[in-house]
C-alpha positions in Angstrom: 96.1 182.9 40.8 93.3 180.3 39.8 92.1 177.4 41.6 91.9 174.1 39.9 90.9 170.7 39.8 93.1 167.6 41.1 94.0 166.9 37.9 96.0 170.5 38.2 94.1 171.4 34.5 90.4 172.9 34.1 87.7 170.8 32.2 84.8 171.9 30.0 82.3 170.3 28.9 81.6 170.6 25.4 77.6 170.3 25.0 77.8 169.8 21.7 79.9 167.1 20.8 79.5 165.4 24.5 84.0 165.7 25.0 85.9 167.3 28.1 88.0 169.8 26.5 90.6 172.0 28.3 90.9 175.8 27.8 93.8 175.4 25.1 91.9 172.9 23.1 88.6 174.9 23.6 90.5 178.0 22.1 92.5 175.8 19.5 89.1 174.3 18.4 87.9 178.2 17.8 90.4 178.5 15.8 90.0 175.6 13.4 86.7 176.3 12.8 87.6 179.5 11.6 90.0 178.3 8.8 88.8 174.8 8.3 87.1 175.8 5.1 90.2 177.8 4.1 92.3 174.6 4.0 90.0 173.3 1.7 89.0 174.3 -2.1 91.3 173.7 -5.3 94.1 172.7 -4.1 95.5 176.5 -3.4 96.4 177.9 -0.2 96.5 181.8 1.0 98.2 183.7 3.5 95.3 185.1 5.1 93.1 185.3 8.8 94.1 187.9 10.5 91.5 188.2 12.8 92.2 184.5 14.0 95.9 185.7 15.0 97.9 188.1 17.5 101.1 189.7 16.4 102.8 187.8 18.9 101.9 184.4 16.7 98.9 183.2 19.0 95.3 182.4 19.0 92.7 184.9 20.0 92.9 184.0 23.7 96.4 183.9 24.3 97.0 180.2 24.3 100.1 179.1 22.2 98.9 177.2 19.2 100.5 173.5 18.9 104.0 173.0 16.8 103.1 169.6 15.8 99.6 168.9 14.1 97.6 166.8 12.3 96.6 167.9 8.3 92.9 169.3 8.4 90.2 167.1 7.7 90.3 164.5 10.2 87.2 162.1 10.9 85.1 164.4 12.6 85.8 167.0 9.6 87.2 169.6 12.4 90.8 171.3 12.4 93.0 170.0 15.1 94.5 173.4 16.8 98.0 174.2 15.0 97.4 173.3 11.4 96.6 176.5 10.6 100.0 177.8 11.7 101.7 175.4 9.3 99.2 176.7 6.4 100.2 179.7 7.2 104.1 178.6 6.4 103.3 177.9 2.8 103.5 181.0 0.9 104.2 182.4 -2.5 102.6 178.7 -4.0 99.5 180.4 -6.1 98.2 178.0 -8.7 96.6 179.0 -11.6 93.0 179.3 -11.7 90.3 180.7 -13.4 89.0 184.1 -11.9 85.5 183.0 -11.7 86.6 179.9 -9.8 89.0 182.7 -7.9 86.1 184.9 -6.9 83.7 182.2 -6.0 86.6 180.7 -3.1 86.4 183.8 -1.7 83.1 184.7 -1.6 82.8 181.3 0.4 85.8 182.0 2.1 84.3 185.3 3.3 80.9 183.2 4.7 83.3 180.6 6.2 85.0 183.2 8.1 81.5 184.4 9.4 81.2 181.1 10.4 84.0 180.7 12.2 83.4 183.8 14.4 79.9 182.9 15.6 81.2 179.7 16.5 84.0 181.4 18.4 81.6 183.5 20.1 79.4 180.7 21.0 82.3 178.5 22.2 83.4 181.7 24.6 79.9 182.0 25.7 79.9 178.0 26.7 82.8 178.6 29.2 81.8 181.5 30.9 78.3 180.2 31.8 80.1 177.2 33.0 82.5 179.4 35.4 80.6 181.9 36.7 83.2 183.1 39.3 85.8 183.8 37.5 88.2 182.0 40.0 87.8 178.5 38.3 86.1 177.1 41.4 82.7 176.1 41.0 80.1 177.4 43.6 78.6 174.1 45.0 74.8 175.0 46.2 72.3 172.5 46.8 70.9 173.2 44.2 73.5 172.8 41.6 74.3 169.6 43.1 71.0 168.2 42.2 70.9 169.5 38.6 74.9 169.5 37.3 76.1 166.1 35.4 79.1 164.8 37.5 81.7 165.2 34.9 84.6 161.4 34.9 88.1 163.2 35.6 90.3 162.8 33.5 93.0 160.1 34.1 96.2 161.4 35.0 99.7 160.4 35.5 100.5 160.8 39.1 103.8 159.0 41.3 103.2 156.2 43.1 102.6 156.7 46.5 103.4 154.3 49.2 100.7 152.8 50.7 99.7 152.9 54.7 101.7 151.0 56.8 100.0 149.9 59.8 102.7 149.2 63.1 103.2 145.9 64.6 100.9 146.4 67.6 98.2 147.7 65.7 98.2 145.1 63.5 98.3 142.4 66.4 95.1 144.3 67.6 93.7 143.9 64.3 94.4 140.4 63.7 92.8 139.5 67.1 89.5 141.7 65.9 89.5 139.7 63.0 90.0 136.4 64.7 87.6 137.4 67.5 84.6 138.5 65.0 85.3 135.2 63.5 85.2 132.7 66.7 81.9 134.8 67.7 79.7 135.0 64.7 77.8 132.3 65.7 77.2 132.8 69.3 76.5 136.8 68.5 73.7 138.5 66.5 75.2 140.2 63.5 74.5 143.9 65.2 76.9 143.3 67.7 79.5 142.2 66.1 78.7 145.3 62.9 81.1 147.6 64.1 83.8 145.1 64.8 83.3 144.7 60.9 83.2 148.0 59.5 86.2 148.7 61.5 88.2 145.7 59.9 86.8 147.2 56.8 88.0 150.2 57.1 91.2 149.4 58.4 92.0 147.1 55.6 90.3 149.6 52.8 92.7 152.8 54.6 95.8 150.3 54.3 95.7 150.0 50.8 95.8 153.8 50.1 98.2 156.1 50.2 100.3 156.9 53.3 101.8 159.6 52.6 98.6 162.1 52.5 95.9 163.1 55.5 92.2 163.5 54.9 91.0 166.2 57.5 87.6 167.1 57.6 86.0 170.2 58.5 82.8 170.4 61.0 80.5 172.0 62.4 76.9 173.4 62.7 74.7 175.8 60.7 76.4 179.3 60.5 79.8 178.1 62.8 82.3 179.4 59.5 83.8 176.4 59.0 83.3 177.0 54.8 84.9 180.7 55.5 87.7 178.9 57.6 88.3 176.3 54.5 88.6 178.9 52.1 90.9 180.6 54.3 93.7 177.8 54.8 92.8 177.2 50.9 93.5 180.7 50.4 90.9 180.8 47.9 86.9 181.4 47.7 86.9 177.3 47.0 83.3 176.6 49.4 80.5 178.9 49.2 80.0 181.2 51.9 77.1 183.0 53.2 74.0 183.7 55.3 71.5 181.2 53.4 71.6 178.1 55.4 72.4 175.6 54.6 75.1 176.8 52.5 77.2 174.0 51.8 75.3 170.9 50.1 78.2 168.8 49.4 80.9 167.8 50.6 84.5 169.4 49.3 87.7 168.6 48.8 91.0 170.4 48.8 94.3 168.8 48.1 97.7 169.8 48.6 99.5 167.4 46.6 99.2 164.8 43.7 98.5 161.1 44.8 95.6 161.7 46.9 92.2 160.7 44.4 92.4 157.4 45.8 91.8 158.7 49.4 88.8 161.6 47.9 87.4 158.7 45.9 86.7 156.8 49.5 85.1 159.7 50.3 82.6 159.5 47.8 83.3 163.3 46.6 83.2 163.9 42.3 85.8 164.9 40.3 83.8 168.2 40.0 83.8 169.1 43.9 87.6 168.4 43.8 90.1 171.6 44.4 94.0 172.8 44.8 94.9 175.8 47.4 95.4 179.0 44.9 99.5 178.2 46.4 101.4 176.6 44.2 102.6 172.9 45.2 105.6 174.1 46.7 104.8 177.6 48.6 102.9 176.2 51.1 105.4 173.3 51.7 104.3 172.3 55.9 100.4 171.2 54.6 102.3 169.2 51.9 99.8 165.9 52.3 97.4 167.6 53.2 93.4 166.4 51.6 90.8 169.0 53.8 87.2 168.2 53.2 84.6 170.6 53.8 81.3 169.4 55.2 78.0 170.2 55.3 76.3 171.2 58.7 75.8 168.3 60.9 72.8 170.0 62.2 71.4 170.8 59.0 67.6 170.9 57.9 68.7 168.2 55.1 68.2 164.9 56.1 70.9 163.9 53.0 73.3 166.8 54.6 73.3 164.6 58.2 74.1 161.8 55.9 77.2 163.2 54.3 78.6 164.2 57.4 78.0 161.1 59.3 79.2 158.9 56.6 82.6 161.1 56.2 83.3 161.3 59.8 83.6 157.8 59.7 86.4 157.6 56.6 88.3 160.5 56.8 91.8 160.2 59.3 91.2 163.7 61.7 88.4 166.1 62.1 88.4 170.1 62.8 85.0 171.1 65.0 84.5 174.5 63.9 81.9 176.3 66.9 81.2 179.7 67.6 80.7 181.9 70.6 76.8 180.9 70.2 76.5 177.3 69.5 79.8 176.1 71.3 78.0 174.3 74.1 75.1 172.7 71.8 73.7 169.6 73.2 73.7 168.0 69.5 77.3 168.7 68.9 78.2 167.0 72.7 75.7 163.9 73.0 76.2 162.7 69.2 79.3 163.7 68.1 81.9 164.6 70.7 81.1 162.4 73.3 80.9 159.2 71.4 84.0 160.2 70.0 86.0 160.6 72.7 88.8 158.4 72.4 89.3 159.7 69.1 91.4 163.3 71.3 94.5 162.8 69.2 93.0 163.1 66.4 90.4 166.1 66.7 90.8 169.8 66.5 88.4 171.7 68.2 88.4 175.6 67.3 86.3 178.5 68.6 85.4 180.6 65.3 83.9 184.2 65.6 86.0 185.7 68.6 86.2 188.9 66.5 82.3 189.2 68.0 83.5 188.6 72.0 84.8 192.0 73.4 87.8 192.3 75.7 88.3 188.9 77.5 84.6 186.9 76.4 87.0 184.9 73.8 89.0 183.5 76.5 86.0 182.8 79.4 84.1 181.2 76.2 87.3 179.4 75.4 87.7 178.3 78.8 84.4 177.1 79.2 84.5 175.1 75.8 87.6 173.5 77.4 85.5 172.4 80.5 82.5 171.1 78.2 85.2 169.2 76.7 86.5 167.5 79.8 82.8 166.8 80.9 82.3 164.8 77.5 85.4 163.0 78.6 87.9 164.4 75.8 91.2 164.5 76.6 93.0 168.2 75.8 96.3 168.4 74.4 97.9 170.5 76.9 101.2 170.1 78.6 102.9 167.9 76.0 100.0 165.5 76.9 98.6 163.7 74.0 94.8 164.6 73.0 92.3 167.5 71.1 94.0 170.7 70.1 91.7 173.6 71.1 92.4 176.8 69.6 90.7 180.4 69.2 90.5 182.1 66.0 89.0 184.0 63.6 88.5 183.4 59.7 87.0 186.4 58.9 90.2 188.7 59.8 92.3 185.8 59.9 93.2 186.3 63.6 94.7 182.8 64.5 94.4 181.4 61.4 98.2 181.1 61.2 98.3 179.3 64.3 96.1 176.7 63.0 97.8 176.5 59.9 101.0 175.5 61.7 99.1 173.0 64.2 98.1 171.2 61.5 101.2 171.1 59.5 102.8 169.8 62.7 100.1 167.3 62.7 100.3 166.4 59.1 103.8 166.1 58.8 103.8 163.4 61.4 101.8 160.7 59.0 100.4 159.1 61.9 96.7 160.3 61.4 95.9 157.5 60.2 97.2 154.9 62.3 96.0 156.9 65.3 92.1 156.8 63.9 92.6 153.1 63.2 93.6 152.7 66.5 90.7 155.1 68.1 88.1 153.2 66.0 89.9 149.8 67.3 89.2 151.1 71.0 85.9 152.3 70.3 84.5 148.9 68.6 86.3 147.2 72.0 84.6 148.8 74.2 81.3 148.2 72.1 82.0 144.3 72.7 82.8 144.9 76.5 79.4 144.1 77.5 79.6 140.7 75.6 83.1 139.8 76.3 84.4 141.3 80.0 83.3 138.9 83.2 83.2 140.8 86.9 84.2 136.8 88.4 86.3 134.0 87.4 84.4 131.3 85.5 84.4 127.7 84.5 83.2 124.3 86.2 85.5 123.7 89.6 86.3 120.1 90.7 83.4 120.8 93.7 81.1 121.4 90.9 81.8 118.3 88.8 81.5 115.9 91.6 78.6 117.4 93.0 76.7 117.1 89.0 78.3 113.1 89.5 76.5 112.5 92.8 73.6 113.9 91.6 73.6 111.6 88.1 73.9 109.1 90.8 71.3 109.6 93.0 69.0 109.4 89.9 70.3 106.4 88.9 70.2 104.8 92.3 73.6 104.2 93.3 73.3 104.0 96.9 70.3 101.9 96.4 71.5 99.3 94.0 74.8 99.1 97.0 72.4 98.3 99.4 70.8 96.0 97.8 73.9 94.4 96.5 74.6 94.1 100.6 71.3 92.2 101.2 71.6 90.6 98.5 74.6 88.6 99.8 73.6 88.5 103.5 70.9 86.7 101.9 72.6 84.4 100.4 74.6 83.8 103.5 71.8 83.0 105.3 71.0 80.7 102.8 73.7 78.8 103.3 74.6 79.3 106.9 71.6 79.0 108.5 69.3 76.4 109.9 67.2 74.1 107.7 64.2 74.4 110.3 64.5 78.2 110.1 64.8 78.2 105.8 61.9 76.0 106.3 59.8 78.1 108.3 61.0 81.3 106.0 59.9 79.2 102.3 56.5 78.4 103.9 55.7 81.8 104.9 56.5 83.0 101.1 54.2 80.8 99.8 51.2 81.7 101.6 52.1 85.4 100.6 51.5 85.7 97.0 52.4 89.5 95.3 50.0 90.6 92.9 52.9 92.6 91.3 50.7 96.4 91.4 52.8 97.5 93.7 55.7 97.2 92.4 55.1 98.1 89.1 53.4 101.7 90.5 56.7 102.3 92.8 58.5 101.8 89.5 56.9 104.2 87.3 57.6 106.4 90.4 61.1 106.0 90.3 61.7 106.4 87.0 59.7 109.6 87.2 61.6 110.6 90.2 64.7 109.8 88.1 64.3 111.4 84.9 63.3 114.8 87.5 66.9 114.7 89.2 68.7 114.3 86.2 66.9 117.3 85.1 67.8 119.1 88.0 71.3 118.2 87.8 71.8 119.8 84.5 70.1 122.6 85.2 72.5 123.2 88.2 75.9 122.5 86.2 74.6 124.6 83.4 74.3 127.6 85.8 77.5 127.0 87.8 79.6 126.8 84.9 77.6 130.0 83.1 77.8 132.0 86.2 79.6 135.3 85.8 79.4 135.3 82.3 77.9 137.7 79.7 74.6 137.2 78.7 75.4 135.6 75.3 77.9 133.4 76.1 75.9 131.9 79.5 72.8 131.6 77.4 75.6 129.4 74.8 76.6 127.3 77.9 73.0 126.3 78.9 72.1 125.3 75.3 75.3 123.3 74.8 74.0 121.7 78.6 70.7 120.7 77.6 71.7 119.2 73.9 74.0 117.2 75.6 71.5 115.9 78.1 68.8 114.6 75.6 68.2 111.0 76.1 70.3 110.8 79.3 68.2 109.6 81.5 67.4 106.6 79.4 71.2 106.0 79.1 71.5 105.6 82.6 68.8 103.3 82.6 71.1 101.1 80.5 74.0 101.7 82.4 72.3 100.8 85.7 71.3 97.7 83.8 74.7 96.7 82.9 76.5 98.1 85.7 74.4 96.8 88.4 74.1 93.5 90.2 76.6 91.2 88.5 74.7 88.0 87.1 74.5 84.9 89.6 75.4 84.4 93.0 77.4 86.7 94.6 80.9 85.2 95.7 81.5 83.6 98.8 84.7 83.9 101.5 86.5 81.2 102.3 85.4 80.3 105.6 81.7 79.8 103.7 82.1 76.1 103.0 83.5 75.5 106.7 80.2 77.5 108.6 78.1 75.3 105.9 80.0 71.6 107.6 79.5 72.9 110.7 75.8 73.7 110.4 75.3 70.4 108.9 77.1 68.4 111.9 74.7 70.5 114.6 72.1 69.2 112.3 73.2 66.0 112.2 73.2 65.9 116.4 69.8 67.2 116.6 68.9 64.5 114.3 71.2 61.8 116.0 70.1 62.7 118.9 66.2 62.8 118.3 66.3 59.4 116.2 68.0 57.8 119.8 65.4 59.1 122.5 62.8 57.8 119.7 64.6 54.3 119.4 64.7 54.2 123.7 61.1 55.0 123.8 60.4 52.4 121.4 62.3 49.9 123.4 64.7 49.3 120.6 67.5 50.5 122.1 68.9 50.5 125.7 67.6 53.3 128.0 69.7 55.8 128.5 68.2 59.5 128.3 71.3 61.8 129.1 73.1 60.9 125.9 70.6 61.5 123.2 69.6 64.7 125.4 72.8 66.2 125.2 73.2 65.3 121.4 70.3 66.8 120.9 70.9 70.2 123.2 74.1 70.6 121.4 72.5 70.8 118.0 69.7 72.9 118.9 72.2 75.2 120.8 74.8 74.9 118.0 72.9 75.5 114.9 71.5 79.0 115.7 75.3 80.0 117.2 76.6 78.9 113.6 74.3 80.8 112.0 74.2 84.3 114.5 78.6 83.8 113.3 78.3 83.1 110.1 75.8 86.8 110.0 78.5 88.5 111.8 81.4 87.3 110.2 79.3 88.3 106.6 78.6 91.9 107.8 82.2 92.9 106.1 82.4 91.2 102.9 78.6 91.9 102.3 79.2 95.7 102.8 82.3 95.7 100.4 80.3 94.3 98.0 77.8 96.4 97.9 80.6 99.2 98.2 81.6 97.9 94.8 78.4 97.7 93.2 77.7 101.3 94.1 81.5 102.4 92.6 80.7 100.9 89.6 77.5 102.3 89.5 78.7 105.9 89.9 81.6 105.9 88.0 79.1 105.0 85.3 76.4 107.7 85.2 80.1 109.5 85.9 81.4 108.7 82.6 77.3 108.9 80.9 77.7 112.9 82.3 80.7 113.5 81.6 80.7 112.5 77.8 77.2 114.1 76.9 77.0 117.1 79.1 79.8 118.3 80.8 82.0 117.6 77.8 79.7 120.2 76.1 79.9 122.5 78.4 83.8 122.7 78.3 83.8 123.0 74.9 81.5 126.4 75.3 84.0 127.1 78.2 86.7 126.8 76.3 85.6 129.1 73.0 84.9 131.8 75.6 88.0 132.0 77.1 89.3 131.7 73.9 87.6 134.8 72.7 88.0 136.4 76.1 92.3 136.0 75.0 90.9 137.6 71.7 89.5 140.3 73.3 92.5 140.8 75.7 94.7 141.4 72.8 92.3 143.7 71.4 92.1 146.2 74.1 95.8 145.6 74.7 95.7 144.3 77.9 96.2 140.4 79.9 93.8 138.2 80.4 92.0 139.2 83.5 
């Protein structure tokens, strides 16, 4: 048996006219030349070529000529294969000719037929420097690969295959990747979140292909036999094998059934490294859906070999390391391939070539010690029923375990959940990528303790206890004012005047305080930014204190205005109800003492009648009386004074409040709030609560 391409025909390339002809048109197209010059002449037709036919009725190389042909001379002036055999049907119709016109057809007829031969030749020559093998599988080298044309199947007619059908929880995780990458990109660099994307990528590109087949790769380092294992499931000489290294240059493919150049054109791999197993579609019916892809070493020389291999890894749905008894514990193989690929177990084969070379028991204290590399790089085996890596022992050379892989990987095969499971590994792997960016070791968010304590600092910068106090003195002034004595107002208003305020001072202890201000305010963001960020990733905290100190641009000049507005109300400040009666009753003791002074000054000027004790105690009483009003009145105006300062510094601080609240810790929620939105995200994703 041959093997073929995956378009189950052979194509040749026809360097002459630039066409892909198959063997029975190559041979058919032999055969016109040879009597295209017979069909043409005078009109007359002969029974003849011999040479061009078996007995059995076919052409020279055993390929049946077509029933149904065209009528020679067709635009490219070439016989389409078959019309010869119809010319050939036509007998006993001789017209008359001359002889001379007789003799000269054949003559040409004889040189046509010389013609026809060479070019028969030639054409046979073509196709057997294009297979060199004799098995129809073209020997890929590296390079060949650089100097051969790649060669457009040809389109074929293949049944639809259903696509891959993701389930529902792996599309939930998928849809909360998607919706994750989405609500990050702009709090994320673009190389964090690249793998979240190729994934998605992937996932959606692997969806739309067909379901029903597996793409398994083939690994391994320089010299391991993972090209002699692929020809051995293939059961054909399909890769090249050999002691050159590298041997394989390009990647191969080998499918086991139609529907599958959807999946091989993902891979990247030409029509012209495509193969079938030398077993027929049905005789090897348990690796039905199968697509193996041979690789080039990982550790190869070739920079563009490395390429290949890491490029494939990435598309194709499981992966069969190939090691030997030498290289098995290589610290390449570990540190870049298996362990990174860890919790891809259920998808991986791992198989210890070369045991025909371990005498007695080596193969199983080398395969035992694979299995404890293995464990160390954190893969989980497939032992016990448990899911994870199949590691197996074999030999492609003699084929010693060769079966047993073959019906691991049927098993595997005919379960059509490759796929999904790589999804779901690559899903996993991109999650816990994003843990460092996503995961928290604490709760976060603001608490109530912290939002008060960023409200009494806003104000403290705007002076809320300040502006209370001086609301209090402000209407114990007052009350003075009106409650106390005229002499002592007097005394107060004279002292005033002599003191006049050049006004330095109080414009320097201003500037301070607004200084002072603007540095708490400051300090107050600063704080709420870190309490709210604490905990969280780098990213995201960084996110919070941005969104902290937009908000607080041209806050502290806000409070200013809200102070302004919010401060002292305009006016007098209101007055009780016993107010008006302390004012009549200071009044009266100043009445007395005036009453009683105006008397002793009327007896001493002889106006009046003498009489001292009178005028005395008038007097006494409004000197006694008019402090004792006045020391009431300041108790009695200790409690309303102190509630309305109380008041001024409420209104104060729910101000600055409300100024904070809108511009920064508004802001800050809303960072809050897209993280723990994308931490729900990212919950889903690894298929787990929010924590």
């Amino acid at each position: 048996m041959t093997a073929v391409t995956d378009q189950d025909r052979t194509e040749h390339t026809d360097q002459k006219q630039g066409t892909v002809l198959t063997d029975q048109e190559t041979d058919g197209r032999a055969d016109g030349r040879a009597g295209g010059e017979h069909a043409r002449g005078d009109n007359w037709i002969r029974d003849r070529a011999p040479d061009a036919r078996s007995e059995d009725g076919h052409g020279a190389e055993g390929v049946p000529e077509a029933e149904d042909a065209e009528t020679p001379g067709d635009a490219g002036g070439r016989r389409v294969p078959g019309a010869a055999a119809r010319d050939h049907q036509v007998t006993g119709q001789v017209s008359m000719v001359k002889e001379a016109d007789v003799a000269h057809a054949r003559v040409e007829h004889d040189d046509n037929d010389a013609r026809g031969a060479d070019d028969d030749a030639q054409s046979r020559t073509e196709a057997e420097d294009a297979w060199d093998d004799g098995l129809i599988a073209r020997r890929v080298s590296e390079t060949a690969a650089a100097e051969l044309v790649p060669v457009e199947p040809r389109p074929t007619r293949h049944s639809a295959v259903p696509p891959l059908a993701y389930d529902g929880p792996l599309r939930s995780r998928l849809d909360a990747l998607r919706e994750l990458v989405g609500l990050s990109r702009t709090r994320l660099d673009s190389a964090t979140l690249a793998e979240a994307g190729r994934v998605l990528d992937e996932a959606a590109a692997r969806r739309r292909l067909s379901g029903q087949h597996t793409v398994v790769a083939i690994a391994g380092a320089t010299g391991s036999g993972k090209s002699q294992l692929f020809n051995a499931l293939a059961g054909v000489a399909i890769s090249e094998t050999g002691v050159r290294r590298p041997t394989t240059a390009a990647p191969i493919a080998c499918s086991w059934s139609d529907g599958a150049a959807g999946l091989i054109d993902r891979l990247g791999i030409p029509g012209r490294l495509r193969r079938r197993p030398v077993q027929a579609q049905d005789a090897d019916p348990q690796l039905r859906g199968l697509v193996l892809v041979d690789l080039p070493d990982h550790d190869s020389a070739a920079v563009q070999h490395r390429e290949h291999v890491d490029r494939i890894l990435r598309l194709v749905d499981a992966v069969i390391w190939v090691v030997d008894p030498e290289k098995y514990a290589d610290a390449v193989l570990h540190e870049r391939y298996l362990r990174p690929m860890s919790g891809h177990a259920e998808i991986m084969f791992v198989v210890l070539n070369q045991i025909d070379r371990l005498p007695g028991e080596a193969a199983d204290q080398v395969l035992d010690d694979l299995r404890r590399l293995l464990d160390e790089d954190g893969i989980a085996l497939g032992e016990y029923g448990e899911p994870g890596a199949t590691v197996l022992a074999l030999s492609a050379l003699t084929g010693h375990g060769v079966g047993e892989l073959r019906e691991a990987l049927g098993q595997f095969v005919a379960e059509r959940g490759a796929a999904v499971r790589r999804i779901s590994a690559d899903v996993d792997a991109a999650a816990q990528r994003l843990r460092p960016v996503y995961a928290t070791r604490s709760s976060t968010g603001l608490s109530e303790e912290a939002r008060e304590e960023f409200s009494a600092r806003l104000a403290d910068a705007v002076g809320a206890t300040a502006a209370g106090d001086a609301a209090e003195r402000a209407w114990l002034r007052n009350a003075n004012k009106a409650c106390g004595t005229p002499w002592l107002r007097l005394w107060r208003w004279c002292r005033s005047r002599r003191e006049a305020p050049t006004g330095r001072l109080m414009l320097s202890t201003q500037q301070d305080e607004e200084a002072t201000a603007r540095q708490r305010v400051e300090h107050a963001v600063r704080t709420v930014a870190d309490q709210a960020s604490a905990g969280m990733p780098g990213p995201w905290a960084q996110a919070v204190r941005e969104a902290a100190v937009r908000g607080a641009q041209g806050l502290p000049e806000a409070l200013d205005r809200l102070a302004a507005r919010a401060g002292l109300p305009p006016g007098r400040p209101p007055r009780p109800g016993w107010w008006p009666v302390a004012v009549l009753a200071q009044a009266a003791m100043t009445i007395l003492q005036v009453a009683g002074g105006l008397w002793l000054v009327g007896q001493i000027a002889g106006v009046m009648a003498p009489n001292l004790g009178v005028p005395v105690l008038l007097m006494l009483a409004g000197i006694v009386g008019g402090p004792l009003v006045e020391w009431s009145c300041r108790i009695a105006a200790r409690g309303p004074a102190r509630r309305y300062g109380q008041e001024a510094e409420r209104r104060l601080r729910e101000a600055a409040s409300g100024c904070g609240r809108a511009r920064v810790l508004d802001s800050v929620a809303a960072e809050l709030l897209r993280y723990r939105e994308v931490r729900e995200q990212y919950a889903l994703v690894k298929g787990a609560g929010v924590g």
